[in-house]
Structures are given as structure tokens and as C-alpha cells.
C-alpha positions as CSV (number, residue, x, y, z in Angstrom):
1,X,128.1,69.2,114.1
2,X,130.6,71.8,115.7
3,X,128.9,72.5,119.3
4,X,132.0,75.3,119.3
5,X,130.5,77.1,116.6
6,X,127.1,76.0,116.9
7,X,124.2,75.4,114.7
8,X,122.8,77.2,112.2
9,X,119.7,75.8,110.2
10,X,118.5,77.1,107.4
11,X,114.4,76.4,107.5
12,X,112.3,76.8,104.4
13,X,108.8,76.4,106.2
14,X,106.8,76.3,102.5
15,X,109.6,75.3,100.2
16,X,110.1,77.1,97.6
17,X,106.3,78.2,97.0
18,X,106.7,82.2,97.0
19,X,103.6,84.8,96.0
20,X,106.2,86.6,93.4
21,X,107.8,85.5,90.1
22,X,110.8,86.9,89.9
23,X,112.7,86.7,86.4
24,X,116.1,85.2,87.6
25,X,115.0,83.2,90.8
26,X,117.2,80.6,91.4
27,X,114.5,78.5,93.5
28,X,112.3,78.7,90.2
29,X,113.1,75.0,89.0
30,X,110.8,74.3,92.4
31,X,108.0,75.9,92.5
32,X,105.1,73.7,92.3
33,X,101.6,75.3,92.5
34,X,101.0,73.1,95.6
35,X,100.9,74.8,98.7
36,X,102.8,72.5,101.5
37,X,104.0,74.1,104.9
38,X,105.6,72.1,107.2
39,X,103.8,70.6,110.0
40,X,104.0,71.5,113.5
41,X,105.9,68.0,113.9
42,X,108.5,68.5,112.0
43,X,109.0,72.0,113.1
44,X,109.4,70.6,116.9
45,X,111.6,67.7,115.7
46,X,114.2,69.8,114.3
47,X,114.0,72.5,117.1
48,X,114.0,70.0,119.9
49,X,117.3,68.4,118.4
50,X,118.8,71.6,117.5
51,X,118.6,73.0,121.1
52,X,119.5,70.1,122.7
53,X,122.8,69.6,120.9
54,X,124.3,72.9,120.8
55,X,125.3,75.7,122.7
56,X,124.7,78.4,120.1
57,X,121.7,77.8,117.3
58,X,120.9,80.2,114.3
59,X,117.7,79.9,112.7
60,X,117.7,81.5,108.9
61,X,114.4,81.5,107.9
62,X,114.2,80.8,104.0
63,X,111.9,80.6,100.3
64,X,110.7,81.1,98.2
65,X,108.2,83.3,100.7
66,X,109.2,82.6,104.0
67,X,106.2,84.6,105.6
68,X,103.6,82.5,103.8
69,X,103.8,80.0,106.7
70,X,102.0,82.6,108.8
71,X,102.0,84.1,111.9
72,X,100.7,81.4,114.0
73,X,103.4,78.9,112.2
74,X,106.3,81.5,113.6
75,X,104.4,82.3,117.0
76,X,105.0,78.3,117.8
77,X,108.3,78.2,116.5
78,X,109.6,80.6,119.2
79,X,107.5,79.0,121.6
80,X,109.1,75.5,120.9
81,X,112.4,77.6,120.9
82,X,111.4,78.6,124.7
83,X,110.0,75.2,125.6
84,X,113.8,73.3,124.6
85,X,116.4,76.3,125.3
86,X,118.8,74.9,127.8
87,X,120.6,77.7,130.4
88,X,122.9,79.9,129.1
89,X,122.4,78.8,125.3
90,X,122.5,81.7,122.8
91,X,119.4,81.8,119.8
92,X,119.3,83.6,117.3
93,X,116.8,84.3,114.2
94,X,117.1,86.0,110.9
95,X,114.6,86.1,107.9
96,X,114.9,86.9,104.4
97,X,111.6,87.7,103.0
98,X,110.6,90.3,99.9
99,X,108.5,92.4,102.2
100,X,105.2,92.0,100.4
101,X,103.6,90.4,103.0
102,X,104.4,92.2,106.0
103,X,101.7,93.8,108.7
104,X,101.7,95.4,111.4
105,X,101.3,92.2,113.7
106,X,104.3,90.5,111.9
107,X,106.2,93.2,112.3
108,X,105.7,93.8,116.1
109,X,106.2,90.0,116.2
110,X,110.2,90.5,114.7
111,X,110.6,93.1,116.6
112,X,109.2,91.5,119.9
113,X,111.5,88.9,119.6
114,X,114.9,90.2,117.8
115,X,114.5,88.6,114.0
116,X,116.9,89.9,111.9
117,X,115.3,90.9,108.8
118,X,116.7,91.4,105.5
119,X,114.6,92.4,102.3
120,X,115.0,92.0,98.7
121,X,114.7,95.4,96.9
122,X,117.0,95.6,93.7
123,X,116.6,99.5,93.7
124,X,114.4,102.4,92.9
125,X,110.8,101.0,91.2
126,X,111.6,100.8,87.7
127,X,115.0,99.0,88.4
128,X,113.1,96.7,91.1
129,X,110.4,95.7,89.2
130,X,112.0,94.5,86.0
131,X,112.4,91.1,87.1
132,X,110.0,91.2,90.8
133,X,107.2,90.6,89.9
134,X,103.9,89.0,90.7
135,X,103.1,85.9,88.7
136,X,100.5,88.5,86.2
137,X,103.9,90.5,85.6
138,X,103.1,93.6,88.1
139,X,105.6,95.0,89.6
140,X,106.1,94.0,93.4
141,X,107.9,97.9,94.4
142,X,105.1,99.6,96.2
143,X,104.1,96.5,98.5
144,X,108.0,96.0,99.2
145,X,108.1,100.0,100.3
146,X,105.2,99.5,102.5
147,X,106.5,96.3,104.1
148,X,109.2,98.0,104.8
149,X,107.9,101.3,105.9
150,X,105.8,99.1,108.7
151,X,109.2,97.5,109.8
152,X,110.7,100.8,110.5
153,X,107.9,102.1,111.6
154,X,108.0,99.1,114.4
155,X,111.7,99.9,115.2
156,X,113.2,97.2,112.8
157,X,115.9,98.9,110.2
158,X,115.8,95.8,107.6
159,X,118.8,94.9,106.0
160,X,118.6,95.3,102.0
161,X,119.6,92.1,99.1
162,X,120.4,94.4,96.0
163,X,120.5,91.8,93.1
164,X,122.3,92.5,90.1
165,X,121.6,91.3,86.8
166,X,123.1,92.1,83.4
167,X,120.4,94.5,82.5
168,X,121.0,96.4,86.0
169,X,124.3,96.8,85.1
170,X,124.3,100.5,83.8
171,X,121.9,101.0,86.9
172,X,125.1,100.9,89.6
173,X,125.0,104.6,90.9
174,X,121.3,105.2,90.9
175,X,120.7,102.1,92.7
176,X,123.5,103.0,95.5
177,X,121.7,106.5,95.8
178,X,118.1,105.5,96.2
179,X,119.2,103.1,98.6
180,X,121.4,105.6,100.7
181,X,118.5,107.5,100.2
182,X,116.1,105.1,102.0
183,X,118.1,105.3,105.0
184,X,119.2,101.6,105.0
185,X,122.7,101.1,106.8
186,X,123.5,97.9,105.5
187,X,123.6,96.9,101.7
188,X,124.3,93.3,100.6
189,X,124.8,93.0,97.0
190,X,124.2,89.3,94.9
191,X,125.6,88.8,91.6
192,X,123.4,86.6,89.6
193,X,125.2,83.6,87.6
194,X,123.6,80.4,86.0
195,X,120.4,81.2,85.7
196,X,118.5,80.3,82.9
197,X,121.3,79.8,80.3
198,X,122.9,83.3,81.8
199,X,120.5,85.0,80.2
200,X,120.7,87.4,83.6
201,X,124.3,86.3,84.8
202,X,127.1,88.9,85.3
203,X,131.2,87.7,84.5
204,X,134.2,88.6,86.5
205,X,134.6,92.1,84.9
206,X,131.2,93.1,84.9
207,X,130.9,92.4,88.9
208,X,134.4,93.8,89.5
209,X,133.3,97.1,87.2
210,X,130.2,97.1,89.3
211,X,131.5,96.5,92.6
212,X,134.3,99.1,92.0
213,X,131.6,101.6,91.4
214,X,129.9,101.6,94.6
215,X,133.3,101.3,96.5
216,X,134.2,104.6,95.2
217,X,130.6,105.9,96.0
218,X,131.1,104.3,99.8
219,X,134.2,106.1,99.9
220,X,132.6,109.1,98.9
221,X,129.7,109.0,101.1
222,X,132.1,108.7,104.4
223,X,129.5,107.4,106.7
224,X,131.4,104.4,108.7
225,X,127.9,103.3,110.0
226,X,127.0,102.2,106.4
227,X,128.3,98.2,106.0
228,X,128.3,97.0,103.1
229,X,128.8,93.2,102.9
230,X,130.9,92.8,100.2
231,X,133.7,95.5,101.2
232,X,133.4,94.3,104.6
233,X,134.5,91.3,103.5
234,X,137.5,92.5,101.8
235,X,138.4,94.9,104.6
236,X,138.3,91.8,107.2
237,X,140.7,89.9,104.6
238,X,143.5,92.8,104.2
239,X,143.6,92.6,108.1
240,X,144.3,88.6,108.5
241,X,140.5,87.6,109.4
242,X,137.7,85.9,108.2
243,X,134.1,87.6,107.6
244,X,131.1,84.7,108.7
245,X,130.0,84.7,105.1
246,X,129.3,81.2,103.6
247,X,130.7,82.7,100.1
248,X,134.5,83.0,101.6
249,X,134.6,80.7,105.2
250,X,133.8,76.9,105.6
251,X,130.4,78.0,107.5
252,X,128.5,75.8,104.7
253,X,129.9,72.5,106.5
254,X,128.3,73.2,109.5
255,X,125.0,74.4,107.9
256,X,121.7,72.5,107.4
257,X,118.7,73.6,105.1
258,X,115.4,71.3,105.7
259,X,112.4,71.5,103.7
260,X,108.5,71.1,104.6
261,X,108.7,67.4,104.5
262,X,112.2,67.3,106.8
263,X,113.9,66.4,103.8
264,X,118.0,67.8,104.7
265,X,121.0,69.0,102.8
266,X,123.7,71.5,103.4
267,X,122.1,74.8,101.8
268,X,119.4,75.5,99.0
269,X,122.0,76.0,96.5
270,X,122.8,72.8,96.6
271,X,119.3,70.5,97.3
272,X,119.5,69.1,94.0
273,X,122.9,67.8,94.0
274,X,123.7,66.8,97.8
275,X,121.2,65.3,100.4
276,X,121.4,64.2,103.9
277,X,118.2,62.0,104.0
278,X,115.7,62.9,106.2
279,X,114.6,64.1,109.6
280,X,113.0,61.2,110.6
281,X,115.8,58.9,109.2
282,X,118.7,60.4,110.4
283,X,119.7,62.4,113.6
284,X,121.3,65.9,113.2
285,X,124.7,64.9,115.5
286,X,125.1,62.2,113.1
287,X,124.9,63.8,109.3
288,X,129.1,64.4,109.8
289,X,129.2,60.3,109.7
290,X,127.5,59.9,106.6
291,X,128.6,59.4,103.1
292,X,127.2,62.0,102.0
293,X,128.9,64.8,104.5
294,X,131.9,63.3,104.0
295,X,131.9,63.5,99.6
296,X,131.0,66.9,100.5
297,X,133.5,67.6,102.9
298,X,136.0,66.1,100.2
299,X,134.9,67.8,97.1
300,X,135.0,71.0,99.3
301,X,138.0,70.8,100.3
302,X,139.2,69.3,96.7
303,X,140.4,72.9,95.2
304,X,141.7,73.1,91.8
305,X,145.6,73.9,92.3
306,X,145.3,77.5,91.3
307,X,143.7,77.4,94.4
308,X,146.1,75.5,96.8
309,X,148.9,78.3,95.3
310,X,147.1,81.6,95.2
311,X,147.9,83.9,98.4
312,X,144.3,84.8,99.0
313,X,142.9,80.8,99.5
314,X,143.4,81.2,103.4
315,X,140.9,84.1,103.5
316,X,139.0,83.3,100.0
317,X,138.1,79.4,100.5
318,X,136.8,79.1,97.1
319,X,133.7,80.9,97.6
320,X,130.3,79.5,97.6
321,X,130.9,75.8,96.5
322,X,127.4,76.4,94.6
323,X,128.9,78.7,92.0
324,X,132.0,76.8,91.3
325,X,132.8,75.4,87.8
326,X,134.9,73.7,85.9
327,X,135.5,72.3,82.4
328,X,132.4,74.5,81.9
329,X,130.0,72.9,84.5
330,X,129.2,73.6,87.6
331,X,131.0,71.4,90.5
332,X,131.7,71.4,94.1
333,X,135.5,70.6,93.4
334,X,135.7,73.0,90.9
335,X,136.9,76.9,90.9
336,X,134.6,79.7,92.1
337,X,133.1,81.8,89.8
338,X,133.7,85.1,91.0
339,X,137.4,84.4,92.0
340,X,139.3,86.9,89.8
341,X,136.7,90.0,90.9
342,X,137.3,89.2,94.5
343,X,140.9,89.7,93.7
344,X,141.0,92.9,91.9
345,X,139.1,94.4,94.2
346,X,140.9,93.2,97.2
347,X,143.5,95.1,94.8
348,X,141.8,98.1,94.1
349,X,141.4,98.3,98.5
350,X,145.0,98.1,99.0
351,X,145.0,100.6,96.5
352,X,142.9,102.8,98.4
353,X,144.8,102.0,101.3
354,X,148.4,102.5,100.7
């Protein structure tokens, strides 16, 4: 790995295992109804080789549920984190959890020790709980709100996931305004594509019609501390740079996602097509050498020629190499889905600009 840009590890301490049921999780093809959090081993393994091979390390803490690991389970990761950080090396810890499970403990714990924490909430509670639900089909809305009510409570403004389905489509503006609403400052937005035979996937048009939308209402709202990820992103492209997003840089080839057992491949997205081997077989500083990496690295990099010749590849990169298809399947080497939004609204900015 890049020491330059450092680490960042994606950890999914219990897999894909997960107290809800959501209608359009991608991670659903996983769940098993065995429990299995990874062991205290494993958890030192990879943070002792982490820290000792990099000068900057991001821990992303993953699900399913991340929080079902526990307190305790966290409380010794950032003790192992403290026991292995060498001078002058920069941590860092985010989690993306649904909120449900949040007390008062875990919250003073995130705060205590700077976790970046985003939430899932798809809007107000009937747009929310259409597809988050428990596994009996309630609605998961007011345990969200109070998991995140604690957060703020404890000083910790969460970040929010807002995903968008085809039936929260027509939903655009009341979702943007309970969310505004809330008080949350920044607003990341997730289109949903191949799941379930697209029963809940959104095209190019839809998520360009959608994403147009709440421009215009950002615009309207004229509050420059609300971020919203997906503008953002846009913005940094019209002036020359590169947002750290893994759906529009090359931060994917110097990521690593490792499951309870220490099994490792480059994001969650992708477990089921590309793996690294495992923790015990194979050293982190050495995952670039193998065959693997490198057929990644090469279908990556392997764009279609529309690619190679549009003027937006430099800052674009093909998006998410997850949700790129071609001849009608999905494929690393293939062209990302979302291509032709991301253009007209880049469009519809200069627009706005000019």
C-alpha cells in the first residue's frame, strides 16, 4: 500500500449480520442467522500491521450493523489503536451505523474519541420506513430519531445516508426539507442500482431529475455550511480537483475491507467477485504483489473508450468500479452506471455558474 496516502481499512466486525431488514440492502445475499464477531485476534492482527506500516490509517467501521460488535469490542479496538500508534502517525475512525442501537455510553464513547459518524435515515418516517425495517416489517424511524437525538445530545452532529429508491422518487423535496429541518449539515445521497432484479434501482434520468431537484433547493436554501456530497463533488471537479470519494478517485486501490474471519478484498461491493486471501495468509504490505491486486488494478484501469475520450475521465475515473456494466452485466472493466447524470449535472453547475 501507498504509505503517502495511507491506509484506510474498511472493518466489518460482525459481517453482514444487521438487526434490520432493509428492502433494497445490498449486503442482503449475506446475511446468515449466525451471529459471528470477530475475535480479539484478528482485530489486533490487522491493527498492529496497519499502524505499523503507515503513516496515516482510516478505520471505516462497516455492516450490516456495525454496533452489534459492542462496546467492549470498540473499547479494545482504540486501546490496540493506542498500544501500536507510532509518533507523529495520524488515526482516524468513522462509522456508518442505522442508529438503532445507540446509548448513551456509545455515544459518549464516539464522542470521547472523535468517530465520525454517519446514519442511514432515508427521510421523514413514512418515507424511511418503507424499506427499514426490522425483520417483523416495523418500521425502524423512531429508534433512528432517538439514536440520533442521543448523538447530538453528546455533542456528535451525525452525518445523514439518504437512499433513494424508485418509489422515493416523487419524495425528492419533502425529504430535502425534513432533513434541513433536523438540522443535519451534511447530506450524502445513494442511488440504488442492481438490487434485486432493479426492482428498487433508479436510471440515469431519474438520478439526474432527482439530483437536479435538490440542487435547486441547496441553492435556494443559501446556507454554505450545508455540504452536500454529491454537489461537492461536482463543485471540486469544475475547479480542476479531485473530491476523496471512492465513486470518482482511485481511493478503492488503496482500500481494504476484512470480515470476522480476516478474510480480505478491496471493498464490500466487491467481496464476491475479488479476494485478497486472508489475514493469516497474506501480509497487508504485500496484497499490491498479488494476482489478484494486480487483475484488479488492470480491469480498473481497463475503461471502455468512451471513457479514455470523454473530457471529464481525469476528474470522473469511471465511478465506483462496483456499479459498472457492460453488454448488460456488471464488470470491473466496464462503464459506470451513473456516468451520463454525473455529466448533466456537472452541466446544469456550469449552468448555474456562468
Amino acid at each position: 500500500m501507498n504509505n503517502k496516502k495511507g491506509f484506510s481499512i474498511q472493518l466489518k466486525p460482525v459481517g453482514a449480520t444487521c438487526n434490520l431488514d432493509c428492502g433494497y440492502c445490498y449486503m442482503a445475499p449475506f446475511h446468515t442467522k449466525e451471529f459471528n464477531r470477530m475475535s480479539f485476534e484478528t482485530l489486533e492482527k490487522l491493527i498492529s500491521t496497519t499502524m505499523t506500516n503507515s503513516d496515516k490509517v482510516y478505520f471505516s467501521w462497516h455492516g450490516g450493523e456495525p454496533m452489534l460488535a459492542g462496546l467492549p469490542f470498540f473499547e479494545k479496538a482504540v486501546e490496540l489503536m493506542a498500544k501500536y500508534k507510532q509518533p507523529k502517525q495520524l488515526i482516524g475512525n468513522t462509522i456508518q451505523t442505522n442508529a438503532t442501537l445507540i446509548t448513551r455510553e456509545f455515544a459518549k464513547f464516539f464522542k470521547k474519541h472523535n468517530f465520525v459518524v454517519s446514519v442511514s435515515l432515508d427521510g421523514p418516517e413514512k418515507i424511511h420506513d418503507l424499506h427499514r425495517t426490522y425483520t417483523n416489517k416495523s418500521g425502524s424511524f423512531q429508534k433512528v430519531m432517538e439514536g440520533i437525538n442521543i448523538l447530538k445530545e453528546e455533542g456528535i452532529q451525525p452525518a445523514i445516508i439518504i437512499t433513494v429508491t424508485k418509489d422515493g422518487l416523487a419524495h425528492c423535496e419533502e425529504t430535502f426539507d425534513f432533513i434541513i429541518k433536523q438540522g443535519f449539515k451534511v447530506i450524502k445521497y445513494n442511488p440504488v442500482f442492481d438490487n434485486k432484479d432493479f426492482v428498487y434501482s433508479i436510471d440515469n434520468t431519474e438520478w439526474f431529475e432527482y439530483m437536479k431537484k435538490v440542487l435547486y433547493l441547496w441553492i435556494e436554501m443559501d446556507d454554505p455550511t450545508i455540504s452536500i456530497r454529491e454537489i461537492e463533488e461536482i463543485l471540486e471537479w469544475i475547479n480542476q480537483k479531485k473530491l476523496n470519494l471512492c465513486s470518482g478517485d482511485e481511493s478503492c486501490l488503496q482500500w481494504i475491507s476484512i470480515d470476522p474471519n480476516g478474510d480480505l478484498y478491496p471493498c464490500e461491493y466487491l467481496r464476491s467477485r475479488i479476494s485478497y486471501g486472508n489475514i493469516y495468509d497474506i501480509d497487508l504490505t504485500s496484497i499490491r504483489e498479488t494476482p489478484e491486486y494486480k487483475q484488479f488494478l488492470y480491469s480498473f484501469l481497463n475503461v471502455p473508450e468512451k471513457c479514455k475520450n470523454c473530457e471529464y475521465y481525469a476528474m470522473c475515473g469511471n465511478g465506483c468500479p462496483a456499479n459498472r456494466i457492460k453488454d448488460g452485466q456488471l464488470t470491473i472493466d466496464g462503464q459506470f452506471v451513473y456516468c451520463e447524470q454525473r455529466k448533466k449535472l456537472y452541466e446544469e453547475l456550469l449552468l448555474i455558474l456562468s
